[in-house]
N, C-alpha and C positions, 0 to 999 in steps of 0.2 A: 503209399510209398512212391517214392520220384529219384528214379536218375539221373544223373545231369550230363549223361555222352549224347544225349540228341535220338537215341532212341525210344519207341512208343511205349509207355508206360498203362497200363489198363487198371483200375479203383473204380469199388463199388461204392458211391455213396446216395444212401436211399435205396430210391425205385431206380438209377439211373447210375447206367456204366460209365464211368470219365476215361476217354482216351487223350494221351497227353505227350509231349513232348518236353524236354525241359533242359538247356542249354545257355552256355555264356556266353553272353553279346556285350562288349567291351568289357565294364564294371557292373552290368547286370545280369542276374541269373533270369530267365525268363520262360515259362511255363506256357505252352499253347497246348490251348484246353477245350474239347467239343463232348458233350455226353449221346448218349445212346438217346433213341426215341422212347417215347410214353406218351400216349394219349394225344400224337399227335403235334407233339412240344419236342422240340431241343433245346440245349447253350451250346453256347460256345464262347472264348473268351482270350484272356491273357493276364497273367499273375508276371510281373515285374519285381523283381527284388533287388534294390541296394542298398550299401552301407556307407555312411560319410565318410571322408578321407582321415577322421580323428577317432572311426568308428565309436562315435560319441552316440551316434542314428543311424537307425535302418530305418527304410523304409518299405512300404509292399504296394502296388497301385495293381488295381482290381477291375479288370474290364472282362463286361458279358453285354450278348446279345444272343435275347430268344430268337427262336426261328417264326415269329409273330413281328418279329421286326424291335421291342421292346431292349432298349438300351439301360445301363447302370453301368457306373463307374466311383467308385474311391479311392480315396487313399488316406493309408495306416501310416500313421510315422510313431518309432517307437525310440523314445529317448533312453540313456543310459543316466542312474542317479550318481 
């Protein structure tokens, strides 16, 4: 579960605690995201959310970076039929 007042939000998923933040930055809802340690490993990241001006589309863009240095990035777009 996520808030969107800018305060820290804490979720278990897995082996690994997500502490989060999650807030409205002009038309985007946007998530900053680090988990707990395991084995030596973290993320951390940012989940981006908006919605087209005919909210015909959303979309979601997906950035992480281990603490290995290992980078990933997407992005979801999700149309309306």
């Amino acid at each position: 579960m996520f808030s969107i007042g800018g305060g820290e939000d804490l979720n278990q998923s897995g082996p690994f605690v997500i502490h989060s933040r999650t807030q409205w930055r002009d038309a985007h809802l946007i998530t900053t995201w680090n988990t707990s340690e395991l084995l030596g490993m973290s993320f951390e990241g940012e989940w981006v959310r908006s919605v087209s001006a005919g909210s015909r589309e959303s979309t979601l863009e997906i950035h992480a970076k281990s603490s290995q240095g290992q980078r990933a990035d997407a992005v979801l777009l999700f149309r309306k039929k």
